[in-house]
PDB file of N, H, CA, C and O in Angstrom:
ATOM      1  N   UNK A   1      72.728  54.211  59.647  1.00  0.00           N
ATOM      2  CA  UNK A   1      73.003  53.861  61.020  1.00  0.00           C
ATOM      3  C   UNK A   1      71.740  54.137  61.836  1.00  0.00           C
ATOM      4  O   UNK A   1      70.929  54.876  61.277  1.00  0.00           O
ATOM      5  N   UNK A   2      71.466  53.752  62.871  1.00  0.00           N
ATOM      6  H   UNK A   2      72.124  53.152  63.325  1.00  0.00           H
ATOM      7  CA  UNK A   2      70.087  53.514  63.897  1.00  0.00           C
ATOM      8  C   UNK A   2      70.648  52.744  65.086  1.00  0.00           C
ATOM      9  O   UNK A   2      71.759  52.239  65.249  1.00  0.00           O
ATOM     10  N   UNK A   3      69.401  52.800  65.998  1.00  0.00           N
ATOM     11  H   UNK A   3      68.499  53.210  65.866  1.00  0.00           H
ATOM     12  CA  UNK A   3      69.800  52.288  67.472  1.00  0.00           C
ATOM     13  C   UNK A   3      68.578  51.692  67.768  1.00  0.00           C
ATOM     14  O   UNK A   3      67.486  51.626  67.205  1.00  0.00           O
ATOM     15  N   UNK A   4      69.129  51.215  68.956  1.00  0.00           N
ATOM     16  H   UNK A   4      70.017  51.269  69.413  1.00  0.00           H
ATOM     17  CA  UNK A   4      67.476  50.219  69.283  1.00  0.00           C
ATOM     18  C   UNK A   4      68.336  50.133  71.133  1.00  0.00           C
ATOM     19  O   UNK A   4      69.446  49.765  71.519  1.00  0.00           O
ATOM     20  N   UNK A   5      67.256  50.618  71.743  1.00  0.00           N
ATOM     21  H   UNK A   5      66.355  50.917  71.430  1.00  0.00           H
ATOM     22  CA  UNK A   5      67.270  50.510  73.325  1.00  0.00           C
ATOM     23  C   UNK A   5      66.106  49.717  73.770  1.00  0.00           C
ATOM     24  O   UNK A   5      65.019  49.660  73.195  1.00  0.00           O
ATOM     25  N   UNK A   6      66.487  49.050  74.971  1.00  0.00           N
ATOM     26  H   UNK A   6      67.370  49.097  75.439  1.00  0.00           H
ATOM     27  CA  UNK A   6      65.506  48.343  75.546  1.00  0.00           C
ATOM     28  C   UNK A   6      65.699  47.784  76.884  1.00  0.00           C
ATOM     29  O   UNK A   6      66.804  47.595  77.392  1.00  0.00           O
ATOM     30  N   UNK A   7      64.578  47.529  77.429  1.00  0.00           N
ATOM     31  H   UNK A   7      63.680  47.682  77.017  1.00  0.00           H
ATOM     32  CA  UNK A   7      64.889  47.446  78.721  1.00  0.00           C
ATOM     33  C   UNK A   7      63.508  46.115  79.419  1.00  0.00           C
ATOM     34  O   UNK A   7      62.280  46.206  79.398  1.00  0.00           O
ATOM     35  N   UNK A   8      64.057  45.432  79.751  1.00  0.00           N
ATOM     36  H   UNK A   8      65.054  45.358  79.768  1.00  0.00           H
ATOM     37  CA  UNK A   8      63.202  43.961  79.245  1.00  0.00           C
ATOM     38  C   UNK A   8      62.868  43.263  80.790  1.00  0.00           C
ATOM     39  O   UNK A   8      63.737  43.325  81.660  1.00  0.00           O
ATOM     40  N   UNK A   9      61.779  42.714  81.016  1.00  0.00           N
ATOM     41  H   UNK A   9      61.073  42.664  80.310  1.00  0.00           H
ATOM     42  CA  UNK A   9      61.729  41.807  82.585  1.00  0.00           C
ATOM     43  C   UNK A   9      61.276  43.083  83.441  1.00  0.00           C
ATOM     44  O   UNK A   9      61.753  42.919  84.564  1.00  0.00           O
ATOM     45  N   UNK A  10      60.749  43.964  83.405  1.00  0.00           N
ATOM     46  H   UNK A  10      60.362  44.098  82.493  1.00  0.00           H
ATOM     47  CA  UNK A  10      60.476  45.241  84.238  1.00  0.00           C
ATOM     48  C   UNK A  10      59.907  44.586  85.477  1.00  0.00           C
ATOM     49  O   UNK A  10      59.008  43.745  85.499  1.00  0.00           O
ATOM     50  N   UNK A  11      60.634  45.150  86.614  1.00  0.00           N
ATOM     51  H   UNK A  11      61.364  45.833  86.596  1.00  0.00           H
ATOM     52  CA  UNK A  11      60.147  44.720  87.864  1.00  0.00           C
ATOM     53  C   UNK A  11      59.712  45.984  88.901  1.00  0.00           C
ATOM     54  O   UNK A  11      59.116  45.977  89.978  1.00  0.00           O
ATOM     55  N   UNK A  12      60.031  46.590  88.446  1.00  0.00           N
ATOM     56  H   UNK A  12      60.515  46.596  87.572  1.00  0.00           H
ATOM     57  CA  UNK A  12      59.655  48.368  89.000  1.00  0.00           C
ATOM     58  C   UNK A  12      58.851  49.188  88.168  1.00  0.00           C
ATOM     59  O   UNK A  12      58.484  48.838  87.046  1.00  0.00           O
ATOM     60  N   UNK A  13      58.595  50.177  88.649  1.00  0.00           N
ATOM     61  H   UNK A  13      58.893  50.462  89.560  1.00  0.00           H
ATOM     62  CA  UNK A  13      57.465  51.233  87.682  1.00  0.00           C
ATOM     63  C   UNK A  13      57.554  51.406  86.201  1.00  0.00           C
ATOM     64  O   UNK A  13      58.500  52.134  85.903  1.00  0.00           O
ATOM     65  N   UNK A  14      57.096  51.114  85.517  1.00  0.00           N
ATOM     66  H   UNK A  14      56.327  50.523  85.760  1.00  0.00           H
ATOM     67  CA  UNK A  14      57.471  50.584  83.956  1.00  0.00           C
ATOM     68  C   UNK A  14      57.229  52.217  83.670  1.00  0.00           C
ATOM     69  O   UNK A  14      57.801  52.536  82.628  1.00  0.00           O
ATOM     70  N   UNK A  15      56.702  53.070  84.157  1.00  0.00           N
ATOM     71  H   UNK A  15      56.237  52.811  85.003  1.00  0.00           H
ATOM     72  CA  UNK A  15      56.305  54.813  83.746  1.00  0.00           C
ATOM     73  C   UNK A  15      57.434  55.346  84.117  1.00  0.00           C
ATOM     74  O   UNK A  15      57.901  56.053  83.224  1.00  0.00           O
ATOM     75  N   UNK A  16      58.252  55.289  85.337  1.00  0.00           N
ATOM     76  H   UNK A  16      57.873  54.715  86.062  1.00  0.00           H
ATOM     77  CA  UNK A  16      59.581  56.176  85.295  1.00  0.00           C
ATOM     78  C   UNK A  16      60.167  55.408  84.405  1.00  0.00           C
ATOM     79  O   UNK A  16      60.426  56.118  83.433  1.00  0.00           O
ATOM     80  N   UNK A  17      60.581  54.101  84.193  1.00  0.00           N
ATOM     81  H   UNK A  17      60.370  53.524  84.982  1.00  0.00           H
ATOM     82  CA  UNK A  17      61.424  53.436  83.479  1.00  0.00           C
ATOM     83  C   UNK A  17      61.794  54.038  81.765  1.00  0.00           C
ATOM     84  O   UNK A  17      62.811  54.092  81.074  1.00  0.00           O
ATOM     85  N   UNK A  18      60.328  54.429  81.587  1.00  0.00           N
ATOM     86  H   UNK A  18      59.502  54.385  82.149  1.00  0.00           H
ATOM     87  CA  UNK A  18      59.662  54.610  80.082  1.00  0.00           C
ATOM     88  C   UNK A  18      60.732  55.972  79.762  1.00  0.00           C
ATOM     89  O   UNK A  18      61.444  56.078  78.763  1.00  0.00           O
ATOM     90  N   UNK A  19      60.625  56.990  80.929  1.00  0.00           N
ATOM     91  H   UNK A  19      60.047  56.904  81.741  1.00  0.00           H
ATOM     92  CA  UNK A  19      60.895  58.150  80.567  1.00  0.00           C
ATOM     93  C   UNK A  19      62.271  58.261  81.067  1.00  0.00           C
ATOM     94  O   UNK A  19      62.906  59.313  81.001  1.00  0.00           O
ATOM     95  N   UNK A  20      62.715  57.202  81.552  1.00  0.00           N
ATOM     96  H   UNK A  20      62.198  56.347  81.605  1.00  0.00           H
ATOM     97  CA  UNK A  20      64.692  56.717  81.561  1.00  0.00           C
ATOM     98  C   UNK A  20      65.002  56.824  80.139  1.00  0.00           C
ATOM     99  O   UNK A  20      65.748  57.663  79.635  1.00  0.00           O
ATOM    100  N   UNK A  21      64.185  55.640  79.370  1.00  0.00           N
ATOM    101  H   UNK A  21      63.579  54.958  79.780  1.00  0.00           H
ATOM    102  CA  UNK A  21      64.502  55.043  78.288  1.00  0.00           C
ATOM    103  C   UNK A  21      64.349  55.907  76.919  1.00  0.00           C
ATOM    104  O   UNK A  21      65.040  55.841  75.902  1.00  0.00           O
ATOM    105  N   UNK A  22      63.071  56.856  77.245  1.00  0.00           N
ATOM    106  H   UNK A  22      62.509  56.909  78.071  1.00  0.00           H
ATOM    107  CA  UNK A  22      63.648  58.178  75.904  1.00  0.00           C
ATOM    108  C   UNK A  22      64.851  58.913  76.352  1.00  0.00           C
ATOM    109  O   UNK A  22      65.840  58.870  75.621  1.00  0.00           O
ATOM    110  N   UNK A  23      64.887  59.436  77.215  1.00  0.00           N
ATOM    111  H   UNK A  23      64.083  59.471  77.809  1.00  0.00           H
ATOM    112  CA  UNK A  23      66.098  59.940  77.468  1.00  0.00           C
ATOM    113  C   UNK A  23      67.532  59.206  77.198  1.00  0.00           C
ATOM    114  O   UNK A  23      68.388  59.902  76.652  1.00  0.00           O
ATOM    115  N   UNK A  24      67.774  58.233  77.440  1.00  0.00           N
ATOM    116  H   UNK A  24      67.079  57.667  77.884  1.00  0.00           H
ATOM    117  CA  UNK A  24      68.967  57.131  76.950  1.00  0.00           C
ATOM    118  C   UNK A  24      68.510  57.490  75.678  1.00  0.00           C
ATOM    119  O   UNK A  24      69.203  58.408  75.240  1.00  0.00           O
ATOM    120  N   UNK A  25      67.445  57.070  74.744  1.00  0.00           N
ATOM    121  H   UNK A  25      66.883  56.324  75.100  1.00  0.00           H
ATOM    122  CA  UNK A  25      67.029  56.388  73.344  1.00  0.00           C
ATOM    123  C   UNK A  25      67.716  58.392  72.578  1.00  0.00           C
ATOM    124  O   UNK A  25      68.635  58.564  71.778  1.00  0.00           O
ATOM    125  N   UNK A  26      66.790  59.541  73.266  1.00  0.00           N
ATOM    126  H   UNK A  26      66.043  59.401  73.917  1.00  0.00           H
ATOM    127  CA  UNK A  26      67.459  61.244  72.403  1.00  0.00           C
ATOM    128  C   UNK A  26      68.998  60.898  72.734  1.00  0.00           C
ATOM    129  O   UNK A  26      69.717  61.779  72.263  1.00  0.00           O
ATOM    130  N   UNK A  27      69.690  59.947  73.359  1.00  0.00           N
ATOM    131  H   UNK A  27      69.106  59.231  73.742  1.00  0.00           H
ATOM    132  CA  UNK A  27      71.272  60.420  73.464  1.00  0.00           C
ATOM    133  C   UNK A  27      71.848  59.638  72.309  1.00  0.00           C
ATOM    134  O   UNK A  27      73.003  59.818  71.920  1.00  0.00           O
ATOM    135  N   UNK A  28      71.144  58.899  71.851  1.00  0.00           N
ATOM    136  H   UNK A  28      70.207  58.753  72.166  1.00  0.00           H
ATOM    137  CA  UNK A  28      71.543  58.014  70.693  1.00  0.00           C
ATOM    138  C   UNK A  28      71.028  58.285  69.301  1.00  0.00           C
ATOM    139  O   UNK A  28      71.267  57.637  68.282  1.00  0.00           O
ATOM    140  N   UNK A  29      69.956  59.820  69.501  1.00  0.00           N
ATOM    141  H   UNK A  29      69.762  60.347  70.329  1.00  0.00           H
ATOM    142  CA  UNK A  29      68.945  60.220  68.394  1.00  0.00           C
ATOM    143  C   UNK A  29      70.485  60.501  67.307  1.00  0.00           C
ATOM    144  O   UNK A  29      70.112  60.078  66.213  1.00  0.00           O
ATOM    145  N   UNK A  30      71.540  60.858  67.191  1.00  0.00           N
ATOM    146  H   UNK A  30      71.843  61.202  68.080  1.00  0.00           H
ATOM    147  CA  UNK A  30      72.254  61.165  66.283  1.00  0.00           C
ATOM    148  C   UNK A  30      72.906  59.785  65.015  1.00  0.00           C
ATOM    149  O   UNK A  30      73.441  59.679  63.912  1.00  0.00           O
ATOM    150  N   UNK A  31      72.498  59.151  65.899  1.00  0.00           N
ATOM    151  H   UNK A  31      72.063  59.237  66.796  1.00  0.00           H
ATOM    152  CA  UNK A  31      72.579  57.645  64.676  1.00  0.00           C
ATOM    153  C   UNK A  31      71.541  57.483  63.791  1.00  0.00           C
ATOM    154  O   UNK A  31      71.876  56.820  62.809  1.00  0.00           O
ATOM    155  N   UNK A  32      70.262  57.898  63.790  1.00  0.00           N
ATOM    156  H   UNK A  32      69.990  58.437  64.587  1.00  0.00           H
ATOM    157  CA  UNK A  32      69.293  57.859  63.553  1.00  0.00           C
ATOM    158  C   UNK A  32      68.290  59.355  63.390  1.00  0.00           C
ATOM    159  O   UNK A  32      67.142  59.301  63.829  1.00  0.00           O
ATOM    160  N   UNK A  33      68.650  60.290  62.928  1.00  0.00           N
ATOM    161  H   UNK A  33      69.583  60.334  62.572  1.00  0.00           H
ATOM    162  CA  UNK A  33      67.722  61.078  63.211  1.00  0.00           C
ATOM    163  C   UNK A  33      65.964  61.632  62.513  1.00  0.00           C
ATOM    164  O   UNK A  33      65.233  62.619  62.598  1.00  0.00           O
ATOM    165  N   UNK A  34      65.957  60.500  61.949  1.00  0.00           N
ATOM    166  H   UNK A  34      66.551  59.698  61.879  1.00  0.00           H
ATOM    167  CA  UNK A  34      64.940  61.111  61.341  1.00  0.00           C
ATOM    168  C   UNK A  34      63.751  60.241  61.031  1.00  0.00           C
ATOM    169  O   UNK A  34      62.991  60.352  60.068  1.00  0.00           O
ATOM    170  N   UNK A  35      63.705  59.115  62.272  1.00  0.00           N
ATOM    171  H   UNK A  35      64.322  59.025  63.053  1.00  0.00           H
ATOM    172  CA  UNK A  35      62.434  58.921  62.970  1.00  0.00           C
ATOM    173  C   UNK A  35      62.709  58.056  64.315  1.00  0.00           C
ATOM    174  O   UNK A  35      63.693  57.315  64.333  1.00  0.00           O
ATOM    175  N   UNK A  36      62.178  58.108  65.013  1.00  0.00           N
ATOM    176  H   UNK A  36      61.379  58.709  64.998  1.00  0.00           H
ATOM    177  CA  UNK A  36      61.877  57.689  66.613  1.00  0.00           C
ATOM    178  C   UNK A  36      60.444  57.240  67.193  1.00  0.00           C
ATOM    179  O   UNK A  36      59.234  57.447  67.111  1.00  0.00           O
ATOM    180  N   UNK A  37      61.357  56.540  67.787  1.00  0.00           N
ATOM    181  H   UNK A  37      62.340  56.371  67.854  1.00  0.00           H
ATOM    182  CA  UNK A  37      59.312  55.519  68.537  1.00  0.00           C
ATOM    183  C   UNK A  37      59.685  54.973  69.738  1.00  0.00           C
ATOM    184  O   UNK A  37      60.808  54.910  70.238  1.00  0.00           O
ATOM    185  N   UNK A  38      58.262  54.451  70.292  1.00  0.00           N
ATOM    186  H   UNK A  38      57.350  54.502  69.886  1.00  0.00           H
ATOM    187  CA  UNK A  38      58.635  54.130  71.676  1.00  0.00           C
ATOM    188  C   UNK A  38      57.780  52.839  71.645  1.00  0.00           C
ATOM    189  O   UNK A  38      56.668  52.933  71.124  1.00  0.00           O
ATOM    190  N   UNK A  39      58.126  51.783  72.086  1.00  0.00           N
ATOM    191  H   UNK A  39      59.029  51.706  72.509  1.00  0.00           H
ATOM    192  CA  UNK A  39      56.580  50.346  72.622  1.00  0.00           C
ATOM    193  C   UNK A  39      56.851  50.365  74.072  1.00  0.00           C
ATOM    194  O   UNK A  39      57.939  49.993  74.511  1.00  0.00           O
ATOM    195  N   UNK A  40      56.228  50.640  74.566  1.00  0.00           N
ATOM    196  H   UNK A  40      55.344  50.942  74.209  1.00  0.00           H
ATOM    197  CA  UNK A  40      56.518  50.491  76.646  1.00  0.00           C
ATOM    198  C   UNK A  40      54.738  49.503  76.863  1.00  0.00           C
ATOM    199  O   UNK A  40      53.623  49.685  76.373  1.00  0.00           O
ATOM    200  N   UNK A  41      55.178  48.717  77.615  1.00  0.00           N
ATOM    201  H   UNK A  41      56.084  48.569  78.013  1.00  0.00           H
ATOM    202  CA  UNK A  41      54.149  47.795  78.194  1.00  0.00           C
ATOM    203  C   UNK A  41      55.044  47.865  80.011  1.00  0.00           C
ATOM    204  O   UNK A  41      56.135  48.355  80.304  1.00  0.00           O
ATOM    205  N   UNK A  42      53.860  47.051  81.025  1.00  0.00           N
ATOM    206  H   UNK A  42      52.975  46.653  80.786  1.00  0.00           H
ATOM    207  CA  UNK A  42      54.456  46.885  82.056  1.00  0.00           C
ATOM    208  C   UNK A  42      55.671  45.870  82.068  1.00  0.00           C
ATOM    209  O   UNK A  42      56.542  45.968  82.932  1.00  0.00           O
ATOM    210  N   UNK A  43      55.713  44.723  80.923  1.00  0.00           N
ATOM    211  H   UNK A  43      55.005  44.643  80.221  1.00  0.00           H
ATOM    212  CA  UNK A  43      57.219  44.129  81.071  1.00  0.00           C
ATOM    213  C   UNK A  43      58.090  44.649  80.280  1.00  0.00           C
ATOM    214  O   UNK A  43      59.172  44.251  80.711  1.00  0.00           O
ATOM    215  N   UNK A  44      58.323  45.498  79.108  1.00  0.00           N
ATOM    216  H   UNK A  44      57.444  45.822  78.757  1.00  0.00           H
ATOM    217  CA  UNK A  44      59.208  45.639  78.338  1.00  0.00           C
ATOM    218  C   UNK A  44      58.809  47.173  77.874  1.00  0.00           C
ATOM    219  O   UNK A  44      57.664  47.622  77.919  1.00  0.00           O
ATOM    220  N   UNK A  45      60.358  48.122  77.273  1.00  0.00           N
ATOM    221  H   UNK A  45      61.288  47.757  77.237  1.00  0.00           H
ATOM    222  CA  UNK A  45      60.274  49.304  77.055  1.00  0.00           C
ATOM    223  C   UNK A  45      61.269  48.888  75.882  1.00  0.00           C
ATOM    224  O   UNK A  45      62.091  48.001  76.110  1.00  0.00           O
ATOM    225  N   UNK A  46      61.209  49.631  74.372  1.00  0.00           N
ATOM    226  H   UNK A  46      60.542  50.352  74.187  1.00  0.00           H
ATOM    227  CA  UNK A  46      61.290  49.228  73.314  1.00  0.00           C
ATOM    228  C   UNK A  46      62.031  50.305  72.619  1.00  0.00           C
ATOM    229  O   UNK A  46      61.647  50.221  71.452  1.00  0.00           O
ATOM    230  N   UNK A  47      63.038  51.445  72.725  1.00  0.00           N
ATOM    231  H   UNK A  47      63.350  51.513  73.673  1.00  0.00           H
ATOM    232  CA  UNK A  47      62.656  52.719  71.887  1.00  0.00           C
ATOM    233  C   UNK A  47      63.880  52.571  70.770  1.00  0.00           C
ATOM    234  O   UNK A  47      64.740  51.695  70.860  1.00  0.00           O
ATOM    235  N   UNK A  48      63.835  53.414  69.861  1.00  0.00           N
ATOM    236  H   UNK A  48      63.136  54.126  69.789  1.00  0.00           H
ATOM    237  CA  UNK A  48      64.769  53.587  68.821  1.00  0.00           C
ATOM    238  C   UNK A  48      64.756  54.421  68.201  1.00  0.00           C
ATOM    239  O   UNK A  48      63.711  55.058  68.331  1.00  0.00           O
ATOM    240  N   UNK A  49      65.726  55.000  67.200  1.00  0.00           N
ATOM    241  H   UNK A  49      66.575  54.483  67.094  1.00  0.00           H
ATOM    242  CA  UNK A  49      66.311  55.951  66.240  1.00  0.00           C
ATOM    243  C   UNK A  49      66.173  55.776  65.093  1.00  0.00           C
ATOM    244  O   UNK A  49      66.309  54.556  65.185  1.00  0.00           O
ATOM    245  N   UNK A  50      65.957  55.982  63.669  1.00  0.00           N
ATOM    246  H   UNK A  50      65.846  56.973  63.595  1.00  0.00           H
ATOM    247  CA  UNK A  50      66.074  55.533  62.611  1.00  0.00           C
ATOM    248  C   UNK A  50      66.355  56.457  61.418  1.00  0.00           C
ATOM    249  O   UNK A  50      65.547  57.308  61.045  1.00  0.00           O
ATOM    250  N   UNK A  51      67.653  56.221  60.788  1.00  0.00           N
ATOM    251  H   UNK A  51      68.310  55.530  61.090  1.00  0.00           H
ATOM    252  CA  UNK A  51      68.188  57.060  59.879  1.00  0.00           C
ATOM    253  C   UNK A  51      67.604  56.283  58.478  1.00  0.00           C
ATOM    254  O   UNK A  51      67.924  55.121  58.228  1.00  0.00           O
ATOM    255  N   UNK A  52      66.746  57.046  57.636  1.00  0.00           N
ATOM    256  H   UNK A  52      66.486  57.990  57.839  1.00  0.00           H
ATOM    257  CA  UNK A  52      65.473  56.737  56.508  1.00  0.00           C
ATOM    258  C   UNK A  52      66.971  56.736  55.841  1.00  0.00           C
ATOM    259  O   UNK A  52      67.814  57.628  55.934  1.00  0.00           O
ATOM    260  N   UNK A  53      67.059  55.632  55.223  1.00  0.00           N
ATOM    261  H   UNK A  53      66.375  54.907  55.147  1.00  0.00           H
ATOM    262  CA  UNK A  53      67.908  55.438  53.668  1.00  0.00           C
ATOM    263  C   UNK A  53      66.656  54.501  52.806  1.00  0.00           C
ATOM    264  O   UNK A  53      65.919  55.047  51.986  1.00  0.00           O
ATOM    265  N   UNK A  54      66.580  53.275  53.086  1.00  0.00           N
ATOM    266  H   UNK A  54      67.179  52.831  53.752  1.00  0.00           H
ATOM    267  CA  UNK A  54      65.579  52.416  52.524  1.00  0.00           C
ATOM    268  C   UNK A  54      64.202  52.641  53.174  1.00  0.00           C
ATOM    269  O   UNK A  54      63.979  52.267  54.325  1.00  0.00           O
ATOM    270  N   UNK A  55      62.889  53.526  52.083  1.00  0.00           N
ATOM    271  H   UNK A  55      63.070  53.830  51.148  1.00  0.00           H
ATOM    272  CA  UNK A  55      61.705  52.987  52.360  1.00  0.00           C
ATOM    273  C   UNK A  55      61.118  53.993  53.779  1.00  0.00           C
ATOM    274  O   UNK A  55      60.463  53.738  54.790  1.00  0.00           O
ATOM    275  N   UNK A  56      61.832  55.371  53.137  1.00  0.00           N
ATOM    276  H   UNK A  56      62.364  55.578  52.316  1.00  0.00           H
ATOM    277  CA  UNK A  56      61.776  56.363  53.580  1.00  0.00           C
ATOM    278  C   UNK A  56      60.648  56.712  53.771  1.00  0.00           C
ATOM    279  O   UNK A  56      60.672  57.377  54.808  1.00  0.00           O
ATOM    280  N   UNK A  57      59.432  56.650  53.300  1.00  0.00           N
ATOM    281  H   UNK A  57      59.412  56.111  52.459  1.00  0.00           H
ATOM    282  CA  UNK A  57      57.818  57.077  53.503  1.00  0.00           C
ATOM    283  C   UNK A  57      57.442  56.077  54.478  1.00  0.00           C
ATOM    284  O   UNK A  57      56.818  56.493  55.454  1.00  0.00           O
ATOM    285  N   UNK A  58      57.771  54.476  54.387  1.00  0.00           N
ATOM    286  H   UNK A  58      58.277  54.138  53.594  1.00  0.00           H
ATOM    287  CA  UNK A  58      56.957  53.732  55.095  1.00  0.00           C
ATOM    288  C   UNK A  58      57.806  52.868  55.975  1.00  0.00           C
ATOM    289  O   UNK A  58      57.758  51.643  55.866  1.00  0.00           O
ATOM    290  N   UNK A  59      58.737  53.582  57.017  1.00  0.00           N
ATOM    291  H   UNK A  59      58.777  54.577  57.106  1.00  0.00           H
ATOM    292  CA  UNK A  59      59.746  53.045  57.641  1.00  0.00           C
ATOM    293  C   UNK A  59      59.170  52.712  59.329  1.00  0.00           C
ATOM    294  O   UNK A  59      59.875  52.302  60.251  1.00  0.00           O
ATOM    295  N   UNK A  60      57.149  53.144  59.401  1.00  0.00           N
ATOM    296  H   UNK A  60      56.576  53.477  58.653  1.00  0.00           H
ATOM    297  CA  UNK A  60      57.772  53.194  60.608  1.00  0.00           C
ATOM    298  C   UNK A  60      57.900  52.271  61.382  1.00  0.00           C
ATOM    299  O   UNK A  60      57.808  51.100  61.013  1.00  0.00           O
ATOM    300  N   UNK A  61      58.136  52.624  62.595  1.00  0.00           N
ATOM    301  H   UNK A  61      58.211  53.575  62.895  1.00  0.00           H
ATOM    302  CA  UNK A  61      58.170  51.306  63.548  1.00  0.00           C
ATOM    303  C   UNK A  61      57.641  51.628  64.764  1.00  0.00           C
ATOM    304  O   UNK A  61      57.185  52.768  64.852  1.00  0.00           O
ATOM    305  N   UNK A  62      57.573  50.793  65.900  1.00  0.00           N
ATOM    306  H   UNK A  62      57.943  49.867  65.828  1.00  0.00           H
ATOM    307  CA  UNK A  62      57.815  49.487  65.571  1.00  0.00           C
ATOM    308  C   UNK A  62      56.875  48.657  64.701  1.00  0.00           C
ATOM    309  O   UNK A  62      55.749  49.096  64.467  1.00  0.00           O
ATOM    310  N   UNK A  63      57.173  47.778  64.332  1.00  0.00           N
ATOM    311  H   UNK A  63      58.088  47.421  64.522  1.00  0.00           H
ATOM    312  CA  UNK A  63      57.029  46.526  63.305  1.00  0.00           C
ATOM    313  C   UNK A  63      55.819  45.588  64.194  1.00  0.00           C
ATOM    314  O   UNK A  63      56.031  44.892  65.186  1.00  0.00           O
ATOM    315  N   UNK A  64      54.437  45.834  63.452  1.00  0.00           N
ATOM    316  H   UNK A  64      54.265  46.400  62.645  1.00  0.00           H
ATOM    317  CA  UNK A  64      53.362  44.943  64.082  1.00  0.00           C
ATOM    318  C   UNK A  64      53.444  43.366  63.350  1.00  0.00           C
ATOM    319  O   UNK A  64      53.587  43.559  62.143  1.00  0.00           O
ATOM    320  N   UNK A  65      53.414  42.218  63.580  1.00  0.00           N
ATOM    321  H   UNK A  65      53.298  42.062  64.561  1.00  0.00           H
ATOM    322  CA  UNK A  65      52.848  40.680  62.526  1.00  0.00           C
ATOM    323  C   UNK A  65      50.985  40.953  62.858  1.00  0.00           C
ATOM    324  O   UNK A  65      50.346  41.634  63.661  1.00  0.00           O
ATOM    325  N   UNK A  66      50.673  40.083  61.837  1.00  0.00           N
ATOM    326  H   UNK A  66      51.192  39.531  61.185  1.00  0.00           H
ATOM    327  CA  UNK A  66      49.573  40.028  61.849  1.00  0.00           C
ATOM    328  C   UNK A  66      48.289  39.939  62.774  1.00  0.00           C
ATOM    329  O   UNK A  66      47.132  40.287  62.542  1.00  0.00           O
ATOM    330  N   UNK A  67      48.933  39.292  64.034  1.00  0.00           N
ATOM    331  H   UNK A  67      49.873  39.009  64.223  1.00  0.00           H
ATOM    332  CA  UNK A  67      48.131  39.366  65.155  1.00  0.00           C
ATOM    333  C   UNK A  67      48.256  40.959  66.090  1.00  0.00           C
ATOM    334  O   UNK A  67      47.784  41.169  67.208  1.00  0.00           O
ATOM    335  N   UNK A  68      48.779  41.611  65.508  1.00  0.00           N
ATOM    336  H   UNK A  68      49.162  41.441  64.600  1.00  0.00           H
ATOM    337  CA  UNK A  68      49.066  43.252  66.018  1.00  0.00           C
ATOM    338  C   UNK A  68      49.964  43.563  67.438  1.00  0.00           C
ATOM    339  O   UNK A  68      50.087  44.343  68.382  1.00  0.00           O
ATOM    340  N   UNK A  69      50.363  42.611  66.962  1.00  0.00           N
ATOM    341  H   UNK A  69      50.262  41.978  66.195  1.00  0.00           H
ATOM    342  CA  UNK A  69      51.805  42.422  68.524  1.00  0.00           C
ATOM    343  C   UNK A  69      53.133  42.783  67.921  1.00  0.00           C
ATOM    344  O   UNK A  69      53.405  42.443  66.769  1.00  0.00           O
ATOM    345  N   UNK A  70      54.117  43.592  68.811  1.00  0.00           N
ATOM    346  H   UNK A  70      53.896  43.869  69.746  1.00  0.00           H
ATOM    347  CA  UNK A  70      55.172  43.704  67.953  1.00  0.00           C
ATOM    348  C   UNK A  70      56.195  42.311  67.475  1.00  0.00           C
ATOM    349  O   UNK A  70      56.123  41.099  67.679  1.00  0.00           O
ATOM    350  N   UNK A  71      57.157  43.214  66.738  1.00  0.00           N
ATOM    351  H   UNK A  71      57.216  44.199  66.573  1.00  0.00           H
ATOM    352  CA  UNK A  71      57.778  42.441  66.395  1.00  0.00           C
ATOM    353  C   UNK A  71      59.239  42.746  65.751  1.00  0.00           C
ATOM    354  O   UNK A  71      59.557  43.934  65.705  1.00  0.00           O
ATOM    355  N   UNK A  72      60.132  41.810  65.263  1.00  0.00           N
ATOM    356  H   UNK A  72      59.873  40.845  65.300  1.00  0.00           H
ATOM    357  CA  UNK A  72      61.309  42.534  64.822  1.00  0.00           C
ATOM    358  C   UNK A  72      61.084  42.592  63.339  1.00  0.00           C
ATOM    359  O   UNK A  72      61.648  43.452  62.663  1.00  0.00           O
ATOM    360  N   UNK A  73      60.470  41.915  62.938  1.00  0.00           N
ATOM    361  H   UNK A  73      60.012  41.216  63.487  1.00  0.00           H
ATOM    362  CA  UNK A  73      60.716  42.242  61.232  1.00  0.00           C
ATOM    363  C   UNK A  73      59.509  41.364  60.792  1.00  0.00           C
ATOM    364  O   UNK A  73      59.088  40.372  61.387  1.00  0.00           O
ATOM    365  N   UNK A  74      58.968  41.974  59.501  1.00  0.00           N
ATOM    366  H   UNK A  74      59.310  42.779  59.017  1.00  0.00           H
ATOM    367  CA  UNK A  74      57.925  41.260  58.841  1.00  0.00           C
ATOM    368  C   UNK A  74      58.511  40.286  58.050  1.00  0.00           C
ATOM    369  O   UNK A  74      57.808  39.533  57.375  1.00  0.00           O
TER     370      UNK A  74
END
């Protein structure tokens, strides 16, 4: 189990927003506890939880494609 928060179209201070969004993202750390990340840009804040079953050494995220932009999945 894992979570994925986000908060997308930012039209206000994307820096308080950021530190809304860990706080929401630790209330959900129990689905996921055993890795966490954040992508915050001025339009979009990205964070999540991740409970390691599959690919436990090299799970992390978020997920870059080749041009080094995120992404949802390789």
């Amino acid at each position: 189990m894992c979570s994925i928060f986000g908060v997308l179209d930012i039209k206000t201070d994307a820096g308080e927003l950021r530190k809304k969004a860990l706080e929401l993202s630790r209330l959900m750390r129990h689905r996921g506890p055993d890795w966490s990340g954040v992508y915050a840009s001025d339009k979009a804040i990205l964070a999540h939880e991740r409970l390691s079953i599959v690919d436990v050494n090299a799970g992390a995220q978020p997920l870059y494609n080749a041009e080094k932009n995120p992404c949802a999945g390789r």
